[in-house]
LUMROBA-404730 format. One record per residue: residue in three letters; y, x, z of N, C-alpha, C, CB in turn. Coordinates in pm, whole numbers, plus 50000, padded with zeros to 5 digits. Glycine has a CB too. Example, Ala and Ser with C-alpha at 12.3 -4.5 7.8 and 13.67 -1.06 7.14 Angstrom:
BEGIN
ALA494315131950780495505123050780496705132050780495535113150905SER497755128550708498945136750714500035129050787499405140850572
END
This chain:
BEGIN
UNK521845088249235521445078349335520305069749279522655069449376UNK519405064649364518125058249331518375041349353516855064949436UNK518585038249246518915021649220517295012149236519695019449022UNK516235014649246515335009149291515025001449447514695017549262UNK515194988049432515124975249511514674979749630514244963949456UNK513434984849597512554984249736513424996149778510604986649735UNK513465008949764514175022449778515295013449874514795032049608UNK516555005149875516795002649921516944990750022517035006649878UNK515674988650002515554974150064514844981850238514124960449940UNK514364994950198513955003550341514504998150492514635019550327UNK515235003750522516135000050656515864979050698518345005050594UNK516104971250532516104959150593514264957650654516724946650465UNK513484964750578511954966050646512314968750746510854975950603UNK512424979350758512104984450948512854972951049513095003951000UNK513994971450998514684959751092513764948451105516114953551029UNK513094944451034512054929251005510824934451125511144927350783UNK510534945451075509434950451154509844951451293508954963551105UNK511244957651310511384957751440511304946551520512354962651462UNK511774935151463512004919151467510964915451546511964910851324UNK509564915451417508454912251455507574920751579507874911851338UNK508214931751597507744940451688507914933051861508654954951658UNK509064929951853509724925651985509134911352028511404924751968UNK508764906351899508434893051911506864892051945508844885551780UNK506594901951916504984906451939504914906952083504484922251871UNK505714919252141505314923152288505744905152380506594940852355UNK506704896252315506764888752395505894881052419507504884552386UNK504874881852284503524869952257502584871452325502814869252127UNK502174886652305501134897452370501374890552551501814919252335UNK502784892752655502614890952746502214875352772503544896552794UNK502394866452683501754853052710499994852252672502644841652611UNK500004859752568498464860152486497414865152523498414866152378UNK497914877652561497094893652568496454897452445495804894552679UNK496874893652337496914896552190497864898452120496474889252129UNK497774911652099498914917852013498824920051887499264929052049UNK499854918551779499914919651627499594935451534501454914851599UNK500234938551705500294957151628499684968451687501804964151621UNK499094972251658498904991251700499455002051651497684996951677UNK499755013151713500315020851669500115027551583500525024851723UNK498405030851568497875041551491497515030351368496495051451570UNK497345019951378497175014251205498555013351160496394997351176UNK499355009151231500945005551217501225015851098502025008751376UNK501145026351178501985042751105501225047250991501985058351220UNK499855041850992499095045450900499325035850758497715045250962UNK499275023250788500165015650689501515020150606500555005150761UNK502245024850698503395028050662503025041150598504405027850771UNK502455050250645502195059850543502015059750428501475064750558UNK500685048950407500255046250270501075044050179499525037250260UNK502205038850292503615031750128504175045050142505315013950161UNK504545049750200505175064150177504855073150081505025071450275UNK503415074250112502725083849945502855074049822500625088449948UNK502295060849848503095054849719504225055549667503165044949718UNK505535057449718506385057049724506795071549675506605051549826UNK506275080049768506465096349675506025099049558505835107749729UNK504935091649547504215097049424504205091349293502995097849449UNK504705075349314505695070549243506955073849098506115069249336UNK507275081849229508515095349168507645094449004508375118449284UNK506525102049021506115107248909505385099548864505615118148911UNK504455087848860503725077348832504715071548748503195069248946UNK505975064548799506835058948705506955067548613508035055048747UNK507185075648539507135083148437506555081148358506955091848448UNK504965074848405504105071648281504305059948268502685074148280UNK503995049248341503995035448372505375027048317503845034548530UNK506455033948336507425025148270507995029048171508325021448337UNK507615045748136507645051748019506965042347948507145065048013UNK505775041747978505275029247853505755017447817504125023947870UNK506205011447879506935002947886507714999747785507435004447970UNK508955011847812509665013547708509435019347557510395019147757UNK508195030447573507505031947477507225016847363506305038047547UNK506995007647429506084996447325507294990647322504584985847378UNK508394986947411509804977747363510304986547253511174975347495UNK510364998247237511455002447087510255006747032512965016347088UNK509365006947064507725006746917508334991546850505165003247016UNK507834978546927508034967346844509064960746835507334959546862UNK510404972846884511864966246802512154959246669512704976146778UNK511504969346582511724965846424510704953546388511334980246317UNK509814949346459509154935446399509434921346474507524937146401UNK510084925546629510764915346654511224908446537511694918446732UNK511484889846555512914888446482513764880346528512874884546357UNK513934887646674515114884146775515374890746861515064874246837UNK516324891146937516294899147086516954890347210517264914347075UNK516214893147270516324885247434517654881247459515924895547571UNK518034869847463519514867047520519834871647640519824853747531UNK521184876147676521564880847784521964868247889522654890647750UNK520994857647890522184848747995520734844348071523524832047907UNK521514841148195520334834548314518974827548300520934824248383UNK518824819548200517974815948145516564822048105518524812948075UNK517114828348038516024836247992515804850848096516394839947825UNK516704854248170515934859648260515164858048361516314864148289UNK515724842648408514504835348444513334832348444514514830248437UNK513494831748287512034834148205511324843148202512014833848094UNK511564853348170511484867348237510864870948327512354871348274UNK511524867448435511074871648567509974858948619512514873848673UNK509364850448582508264842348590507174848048495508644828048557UNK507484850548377506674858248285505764869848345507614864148186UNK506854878448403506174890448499505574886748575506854898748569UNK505654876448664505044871748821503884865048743506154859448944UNK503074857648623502374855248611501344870848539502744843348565UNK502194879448466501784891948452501274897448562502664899148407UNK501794897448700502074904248827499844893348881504464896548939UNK500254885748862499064875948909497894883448832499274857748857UNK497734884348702496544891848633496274904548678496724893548493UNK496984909648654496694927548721495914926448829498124937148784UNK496464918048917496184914749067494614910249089497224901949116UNK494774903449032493424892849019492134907048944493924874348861UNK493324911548834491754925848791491404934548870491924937148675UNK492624940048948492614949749055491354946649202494304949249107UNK491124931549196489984928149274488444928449210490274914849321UNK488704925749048487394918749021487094934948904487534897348933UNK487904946248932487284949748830486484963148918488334952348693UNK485874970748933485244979349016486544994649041483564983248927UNK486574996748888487745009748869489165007848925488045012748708UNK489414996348900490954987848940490774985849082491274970948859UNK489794983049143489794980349300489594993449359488634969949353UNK489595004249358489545016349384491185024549414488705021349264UNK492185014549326493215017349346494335006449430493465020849227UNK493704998449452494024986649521493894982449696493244978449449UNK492104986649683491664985549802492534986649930490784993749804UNK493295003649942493675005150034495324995450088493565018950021UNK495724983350021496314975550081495194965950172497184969249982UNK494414966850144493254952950254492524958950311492144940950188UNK492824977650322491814981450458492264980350574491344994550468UNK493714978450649493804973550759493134959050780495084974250783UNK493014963450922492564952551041492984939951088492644957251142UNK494424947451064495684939751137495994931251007497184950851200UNK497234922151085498104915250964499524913251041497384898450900UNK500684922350960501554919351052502444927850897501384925651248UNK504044927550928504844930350849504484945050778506044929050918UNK504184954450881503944968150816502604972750728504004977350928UNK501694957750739500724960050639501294957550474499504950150678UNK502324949750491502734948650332503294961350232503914938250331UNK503784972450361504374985050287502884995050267505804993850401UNK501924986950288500844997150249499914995750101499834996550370UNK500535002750043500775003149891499475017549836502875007849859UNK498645010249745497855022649660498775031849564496675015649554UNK498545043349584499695054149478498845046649384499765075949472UNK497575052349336496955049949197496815036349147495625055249192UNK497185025449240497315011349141497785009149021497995002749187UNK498965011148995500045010948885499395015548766501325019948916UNK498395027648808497875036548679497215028348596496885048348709UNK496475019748691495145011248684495784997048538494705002548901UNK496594995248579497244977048579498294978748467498244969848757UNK498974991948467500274988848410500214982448281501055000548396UNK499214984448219499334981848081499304964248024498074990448021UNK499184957348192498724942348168500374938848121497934932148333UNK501634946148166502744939348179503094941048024503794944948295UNK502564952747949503034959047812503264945047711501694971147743UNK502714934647670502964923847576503904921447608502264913447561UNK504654918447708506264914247766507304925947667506464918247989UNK506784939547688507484947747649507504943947480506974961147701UNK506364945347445506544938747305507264924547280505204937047251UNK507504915347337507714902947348509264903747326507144896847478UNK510044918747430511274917747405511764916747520511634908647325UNK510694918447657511554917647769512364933247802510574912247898UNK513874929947873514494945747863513674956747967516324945447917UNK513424965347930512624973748060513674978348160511724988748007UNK514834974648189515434976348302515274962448391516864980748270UNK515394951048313515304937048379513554934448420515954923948252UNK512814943048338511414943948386511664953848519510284950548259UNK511814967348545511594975348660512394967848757511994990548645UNK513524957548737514134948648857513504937048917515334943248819UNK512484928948793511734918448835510934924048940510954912048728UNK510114933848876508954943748911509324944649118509264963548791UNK510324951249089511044952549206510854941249318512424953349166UNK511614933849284512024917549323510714908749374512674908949173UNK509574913149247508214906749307507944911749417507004908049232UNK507904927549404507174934049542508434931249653506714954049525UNK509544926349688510434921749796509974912449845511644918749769UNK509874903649721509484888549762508174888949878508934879349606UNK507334900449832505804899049934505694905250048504544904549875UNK506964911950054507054919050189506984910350318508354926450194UNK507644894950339507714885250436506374879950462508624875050400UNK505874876550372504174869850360503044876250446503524871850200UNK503924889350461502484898550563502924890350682502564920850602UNK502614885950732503104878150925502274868050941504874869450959UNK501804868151052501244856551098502004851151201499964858251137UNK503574850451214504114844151306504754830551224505104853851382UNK504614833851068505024821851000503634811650988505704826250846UNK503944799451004502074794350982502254783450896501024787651142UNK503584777950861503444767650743504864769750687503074750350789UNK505224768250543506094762450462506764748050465505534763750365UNK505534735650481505364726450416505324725750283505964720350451UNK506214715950238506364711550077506064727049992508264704250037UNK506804734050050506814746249966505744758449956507934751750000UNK504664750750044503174756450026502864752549881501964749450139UNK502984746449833502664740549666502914748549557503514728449624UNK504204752949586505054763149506505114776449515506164761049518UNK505214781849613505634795549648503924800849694507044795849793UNK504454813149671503194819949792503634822949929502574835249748UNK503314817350014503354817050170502824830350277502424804750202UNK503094831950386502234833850428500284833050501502904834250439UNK501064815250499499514813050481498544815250382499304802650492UNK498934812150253498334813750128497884829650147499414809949996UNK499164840050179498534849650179497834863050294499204852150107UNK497874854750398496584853250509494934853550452496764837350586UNK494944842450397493554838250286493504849950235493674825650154UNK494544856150159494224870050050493234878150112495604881150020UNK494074881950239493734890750309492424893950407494614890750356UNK491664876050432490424873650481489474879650440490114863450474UNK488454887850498487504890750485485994881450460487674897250567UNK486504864850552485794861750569485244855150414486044856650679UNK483724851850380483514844650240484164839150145482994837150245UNK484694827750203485484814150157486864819150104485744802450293UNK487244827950134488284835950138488754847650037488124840250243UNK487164856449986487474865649871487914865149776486864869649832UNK488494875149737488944871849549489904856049551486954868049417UNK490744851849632491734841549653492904846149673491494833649752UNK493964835749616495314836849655495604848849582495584837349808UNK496014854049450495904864849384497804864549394494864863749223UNK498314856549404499804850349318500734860849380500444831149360UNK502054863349331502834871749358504114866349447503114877249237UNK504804860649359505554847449432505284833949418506794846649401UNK504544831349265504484815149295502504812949284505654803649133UNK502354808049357501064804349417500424795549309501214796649561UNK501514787449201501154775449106499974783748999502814768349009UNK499814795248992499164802148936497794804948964499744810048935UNK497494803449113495924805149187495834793049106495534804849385UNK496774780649104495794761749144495784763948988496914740749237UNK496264775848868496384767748768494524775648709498204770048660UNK494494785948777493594796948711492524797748833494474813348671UNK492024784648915490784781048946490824792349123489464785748787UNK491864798249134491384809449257492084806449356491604825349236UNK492644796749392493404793649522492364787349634494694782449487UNK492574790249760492324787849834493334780849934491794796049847UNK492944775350063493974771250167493514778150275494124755950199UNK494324776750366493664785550496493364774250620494944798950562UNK491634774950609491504767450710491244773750819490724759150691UNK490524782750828490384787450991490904802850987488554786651060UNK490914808551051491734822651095491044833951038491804825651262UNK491844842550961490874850450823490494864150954492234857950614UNK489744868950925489434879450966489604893050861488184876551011UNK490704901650887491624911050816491024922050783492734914750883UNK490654926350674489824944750626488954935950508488314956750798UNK488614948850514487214948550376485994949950459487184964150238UNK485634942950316483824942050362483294953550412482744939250237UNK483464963250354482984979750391483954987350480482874989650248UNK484284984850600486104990450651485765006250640486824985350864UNK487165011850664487255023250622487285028950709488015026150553UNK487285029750834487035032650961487755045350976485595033050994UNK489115046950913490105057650993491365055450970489935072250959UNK492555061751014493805058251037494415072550940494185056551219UNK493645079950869494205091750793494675082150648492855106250764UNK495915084150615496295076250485495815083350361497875074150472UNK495535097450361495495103750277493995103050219496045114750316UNK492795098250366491265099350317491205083650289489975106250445UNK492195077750346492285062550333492375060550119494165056050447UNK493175066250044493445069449958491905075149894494585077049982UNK491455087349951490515090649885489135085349865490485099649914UNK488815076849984487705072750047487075067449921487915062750169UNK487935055549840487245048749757486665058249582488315035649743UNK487485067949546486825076049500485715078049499487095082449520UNK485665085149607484415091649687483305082549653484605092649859UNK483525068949734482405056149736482365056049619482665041249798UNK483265056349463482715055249363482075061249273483165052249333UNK482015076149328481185083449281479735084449283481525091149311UNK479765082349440478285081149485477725069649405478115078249649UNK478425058149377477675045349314477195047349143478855031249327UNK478205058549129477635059648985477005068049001478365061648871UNK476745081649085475085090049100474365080249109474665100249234UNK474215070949151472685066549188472875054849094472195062349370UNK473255049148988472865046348855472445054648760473665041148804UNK471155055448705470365059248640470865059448502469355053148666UNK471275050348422471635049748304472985049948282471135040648253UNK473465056748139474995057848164475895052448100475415068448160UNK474605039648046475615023247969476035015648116474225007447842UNK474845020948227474865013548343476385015048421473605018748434UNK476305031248378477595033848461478805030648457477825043248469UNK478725029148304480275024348220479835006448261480405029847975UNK479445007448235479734990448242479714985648466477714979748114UNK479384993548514479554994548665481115000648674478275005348743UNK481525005348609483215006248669483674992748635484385019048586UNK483574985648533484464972248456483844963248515484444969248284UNK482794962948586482194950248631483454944248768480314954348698UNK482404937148820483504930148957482534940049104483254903748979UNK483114941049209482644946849329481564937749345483654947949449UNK480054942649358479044936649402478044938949309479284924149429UNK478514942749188478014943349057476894955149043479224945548961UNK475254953149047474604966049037473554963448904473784970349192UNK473304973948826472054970148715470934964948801471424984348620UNK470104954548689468854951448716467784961548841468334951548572UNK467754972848781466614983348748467794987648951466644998248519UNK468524984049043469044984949138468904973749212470064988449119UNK468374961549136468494946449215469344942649245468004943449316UNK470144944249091471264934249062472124928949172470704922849001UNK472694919849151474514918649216473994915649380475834900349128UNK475244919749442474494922249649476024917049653473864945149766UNK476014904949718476614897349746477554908249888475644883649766UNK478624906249913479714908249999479244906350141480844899049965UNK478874919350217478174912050392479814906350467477164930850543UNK478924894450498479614886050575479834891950740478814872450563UNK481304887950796481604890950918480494891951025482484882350951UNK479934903551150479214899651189479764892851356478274909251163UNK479124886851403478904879451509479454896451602477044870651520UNK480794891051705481484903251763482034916651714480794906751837UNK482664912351575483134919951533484294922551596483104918251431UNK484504939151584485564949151688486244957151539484454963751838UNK487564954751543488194965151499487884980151510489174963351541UNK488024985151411488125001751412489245006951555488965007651230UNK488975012851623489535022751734489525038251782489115018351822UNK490815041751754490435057051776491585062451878490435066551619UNK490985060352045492625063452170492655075352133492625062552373UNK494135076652107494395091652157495545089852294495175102452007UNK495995100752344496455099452467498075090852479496445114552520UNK498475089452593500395085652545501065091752530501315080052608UNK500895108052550501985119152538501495119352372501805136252654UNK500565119352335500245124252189500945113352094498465125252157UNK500485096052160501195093152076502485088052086500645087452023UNK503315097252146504485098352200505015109752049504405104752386UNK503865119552094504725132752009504465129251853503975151252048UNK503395123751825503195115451651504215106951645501695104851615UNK504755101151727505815089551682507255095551623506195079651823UNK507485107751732508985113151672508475121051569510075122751779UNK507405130551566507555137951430506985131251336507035151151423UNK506385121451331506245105551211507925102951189505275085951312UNK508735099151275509945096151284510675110651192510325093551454UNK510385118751222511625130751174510775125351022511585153751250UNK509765126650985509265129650841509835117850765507555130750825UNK509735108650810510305090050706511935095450701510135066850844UNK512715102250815513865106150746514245113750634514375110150811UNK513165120650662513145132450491513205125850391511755142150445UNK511835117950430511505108050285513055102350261510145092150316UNK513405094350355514395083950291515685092750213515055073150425UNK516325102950290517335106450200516465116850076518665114650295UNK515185118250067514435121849956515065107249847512505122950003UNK514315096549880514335088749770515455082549775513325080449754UNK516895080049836517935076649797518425084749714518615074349878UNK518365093749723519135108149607518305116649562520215119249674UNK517195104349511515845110149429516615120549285514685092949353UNK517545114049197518075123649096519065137049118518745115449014UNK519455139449286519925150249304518595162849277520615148949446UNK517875157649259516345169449347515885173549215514605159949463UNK515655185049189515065191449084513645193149053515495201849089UNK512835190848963511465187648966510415196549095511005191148806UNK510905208849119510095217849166510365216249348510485233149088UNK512135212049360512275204349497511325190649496513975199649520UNK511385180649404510325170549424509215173949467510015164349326UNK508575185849346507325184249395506785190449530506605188149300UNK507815197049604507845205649725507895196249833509045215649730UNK508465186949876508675173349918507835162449933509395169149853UNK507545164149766506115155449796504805158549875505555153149679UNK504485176649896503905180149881504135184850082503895186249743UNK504955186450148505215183250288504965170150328506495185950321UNK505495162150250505215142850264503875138750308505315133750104UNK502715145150196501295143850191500365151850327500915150250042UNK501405165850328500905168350460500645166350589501095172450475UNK502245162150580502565154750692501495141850743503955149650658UNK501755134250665500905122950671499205123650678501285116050556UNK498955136350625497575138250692497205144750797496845142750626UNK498125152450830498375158050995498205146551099500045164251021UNK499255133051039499305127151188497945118651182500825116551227UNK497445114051034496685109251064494895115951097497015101050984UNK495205128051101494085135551192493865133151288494125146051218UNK495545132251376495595136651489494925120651551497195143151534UNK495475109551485495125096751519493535096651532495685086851413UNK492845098651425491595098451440490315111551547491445097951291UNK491365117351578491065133651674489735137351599490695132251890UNK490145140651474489265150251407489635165151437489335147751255UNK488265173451409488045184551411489215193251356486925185651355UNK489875192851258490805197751189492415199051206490555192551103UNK492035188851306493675184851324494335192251385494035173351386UNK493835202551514494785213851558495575222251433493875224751646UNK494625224951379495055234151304495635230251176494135242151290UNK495535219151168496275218251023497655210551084495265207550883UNK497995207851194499045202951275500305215951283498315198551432UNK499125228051375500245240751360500625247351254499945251051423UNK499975245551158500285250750995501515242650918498795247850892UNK501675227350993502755221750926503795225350986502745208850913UNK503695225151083504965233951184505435244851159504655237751312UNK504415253651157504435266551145505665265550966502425273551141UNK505275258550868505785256750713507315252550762504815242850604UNK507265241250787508575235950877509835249550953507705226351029UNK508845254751051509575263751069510045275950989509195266151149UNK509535279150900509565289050796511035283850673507765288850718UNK510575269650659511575268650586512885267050645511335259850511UNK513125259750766514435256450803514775270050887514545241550889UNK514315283350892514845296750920515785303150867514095304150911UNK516895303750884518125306750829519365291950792517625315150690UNK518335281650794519145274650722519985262650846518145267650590UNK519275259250922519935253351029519235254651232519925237050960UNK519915264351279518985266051429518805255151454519525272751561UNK519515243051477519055235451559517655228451507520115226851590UNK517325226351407516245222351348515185237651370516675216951182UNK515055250151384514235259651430513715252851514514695271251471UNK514825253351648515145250051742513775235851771516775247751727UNK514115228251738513175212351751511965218451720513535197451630UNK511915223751621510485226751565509635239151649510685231651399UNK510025243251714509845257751772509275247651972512085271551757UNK510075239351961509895232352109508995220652056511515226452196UNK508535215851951507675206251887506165214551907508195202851714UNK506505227451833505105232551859504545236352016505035245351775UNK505635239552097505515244652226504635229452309507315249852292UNK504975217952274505115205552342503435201952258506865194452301UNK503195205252127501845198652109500775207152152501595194851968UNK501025221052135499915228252184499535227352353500215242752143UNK500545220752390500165217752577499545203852562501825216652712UNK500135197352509499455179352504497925183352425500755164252367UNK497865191552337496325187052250495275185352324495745197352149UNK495325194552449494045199952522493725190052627494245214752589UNK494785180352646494145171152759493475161952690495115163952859UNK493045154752780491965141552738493025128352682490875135152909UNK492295123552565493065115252448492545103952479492855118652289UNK491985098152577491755085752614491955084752729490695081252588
END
């Protein structure tokens, strides 16, 4: 069984989300502004999903190290961590100011924001942007938490803090909360982390904090939220596929180091901060500011379509979940088989969202796999899948707007 926080903290998400969902359509009929869409919604949620799969194997390295450097600098300790409340207290503030650096590099460093980015390419701001998680972050960062490990913190009470931080930030995605009071000072809020999420100037590279915010006011980067942030990145990513969402920034970082000329330029252009170009390029290009009628990214597809993405989005998060509750029943080669439907999946629907060229066909190929495997093993699942394909190949061909 899979003892990891978030792993089971699942179900209380979706319930929150559902929460905020209902509370949305009631706002929307007073507003005519709504919190959510469907196709960023699911696409969010995807992103944590491949994080979340891929994870599996990421932790391996990441907290392998961990433990690697706690019984490396056992023998020069000359103490070990008391077991009582106190000091896990300590502990778990220790991390959250650990949790704040990473954070803060993951913006300002070029290589580190590559693995980051895709939590601040949605549009939106609403509960299901918080489960949208970079797989490759962790790779990036892990090593900021390692002095703790030397220090003597336990790496099980570390992977629980660890845990506990990312719970704590799950509420903060909402804009239906708009003040704390007193406890704007202390905590990180949602407002505080609204600001994170602003695109607009005043707003970048702010509010870095994990749970306690005392960390922006102590290390010069806090902001307040005065007027209403406008949500994405400077450069948006302009699709709802989680998987190119993931790749996109790669990509962009490749191209930036072709067209640096020198290759002190280049190394020192990954470690720099975003904006950062050599001289001999005309040097640092400031962040373009929001323009005057700015429109979210939009891509209609029809209501039967996203009718039929919703349940087979729906059948796939069930896989996942009893995947990662009884992550240690599964044998490396079932993992990686799993993971490896997970990733598909998720770029199927988000084809279909964006009605790219590809998406027929890489839609009936997942089906087609689907059906192959559950042949022999349970009809009624043939069965779904066999009337899944019958039901999309009639919906593809009509008009998606």
């Amino acid at each position: 069984m899979n003892f990891d926080p978030v792993v089971w903290s699942i179900p209380v998400f979706f319930l929150l989300i559902g929460i905020e969902l209902v509370y949305d359509a009631w706002q929307k009929r007073k507003s005519g502004e709504g919190l959510y869409r469907l196709n960023d919604a699911l696409n969010n949620i995807a992103c944590g999903v491949i994080e979340q799969i891929t994870g599996v194997f990421a932790k391996v390295f990441t907290v392998g190290a961990f433990v690697v450097v706690y019984e490396w600098a056992q023998p020069f300790r000359p103490y070990d961590m008391p077991s009582n409340w106190f000091f896990y207290i300590a502990a778990f503030v220790a991390i959250d100011l650990a949790y704040y650096w990473s954070h803060r590099l993951s913006h300002q460093v070029n290589l580190f924001w590559t693995g980051h980015v895709i939590h601040h390419q949605s549009e939106d701001y609403n509960l299901s942007v918080a489960l949208r998680q970079g797989a490759f972050q962790k790779l990036f960062t892990f090593w900021v938490y390692l002095p703790l490990a030397a220090l003597g913190v336990p790496p099980m009470w570390f992977a629980l803090s660890v845990g506990l931080n990312l719970l704590y930030q799950f509420w903060i995605h909402t804009e239906v909360v708009r003040s704390m009071g007193p406890l704007e000072w202390v905590l990180n809020t949602p407002s505080h982390h609204r600001v994170h999420h602003g695109r607009n100037p005043q707003y970048i590279d702010k509010n870095h904090a994990g749970v306690f915010i005392i960390w922006d006011r102590m290390f010069g980067t806090f902001a307040p939220e005065v007027e209403r942030p406008t949500y994405g990145i400077t450069k948006p990513t302009g699709t709802f596929n989680p998987v190119w969402a993931h790749t996109l920034p790669f990509v962009e970082l490749g191209r930036e180091l072709r067209a640096i000329p020198s290759f002190a330029d280049k190394v020192r252009y990954l470690f720099k901060p975003p904006g950062w170009y050599p001289a001999s390029l005309g040097g640092f290009r400031p962040a373009p500011t929001v323009p005057e009628g700015f429109r979210k990214f939009e891509s209609r597809v029809s209501a039967a379509m996203q009718i039929y993405i919703l349940i087979q989005y729906a059948a796939v998060i069930g896989v996942v979940a009893v995947f990662l509750f009884n992550l240690p029943a599964f044998s490396p080669g079932k993992k990686g088989a799993l993971v490896a439907f997970a990733l598909l999946s998720m770029l199927s629907f988000g084809l279909l969202f964006d009605r790219a060229r590809w998406a027929f066909t890489i839609e009936l190929l997942r089906l087609a796999l689907v059906l192959a495997v559950s042949a022999g093993l349970w009809w009624p699942a043939m069965v779904g899948v066999a009337a899944s394909a019958v039901w999309f190949f009639l919906i593809y061909k009509r008009p998606q707007s």
